[in-house]
C-alpha positions, 0 to 999 in steps of 0.5 A: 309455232311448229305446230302451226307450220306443221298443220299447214303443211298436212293441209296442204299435203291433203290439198295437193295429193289426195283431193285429186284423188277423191276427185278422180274416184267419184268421176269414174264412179259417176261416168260407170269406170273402174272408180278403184283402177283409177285411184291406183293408177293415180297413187302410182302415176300421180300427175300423170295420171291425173292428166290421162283420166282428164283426156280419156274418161268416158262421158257422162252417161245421159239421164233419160 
C-alpha cells in the first residue's frame, strides 16, 4: 500500500511542478522568447514566475 501512495504522490509532484514547467517552455519557444531563461526563472521563482510569464509574454507571432 506505500508504494501506491508513493507513486501518487510522484504523480502528483510531476503534475504540479514540472507540467508548468514543460508549459512555460514550449509558449516561449512558439512566441520566439528565451524558452531556457524562462524555465530557470520557473525553478528558481516557481509560482511567481509562472505568474509573470502569464502577464508579460509576448504575443504569438502571425502566420502570414
Amino acid at each position: 500500500m506505500e508504494g501506491i501512495v508513493g507513486v501518487g504522490y510522484l504523480a502528483l509532484f510531476v503534475a504540479v511542478w514540472i507540467l508548468p514547467g514543460v508549459w512555460i517552455h514550449n509558449d516561449a519557444q512558439r512566441r520566439g522568447a528565451n524558452a531556457v531563461g524562462w524555465v530557470i526563472a520557473y525553478l528558481v521563482g516557481n509560482l511567481l514566475a509562472l505568474l509573470i510569464w502569464v502577464f508579460v509574454r509576448p504575443p504569438l507571432p502571425r502566420a502570414d
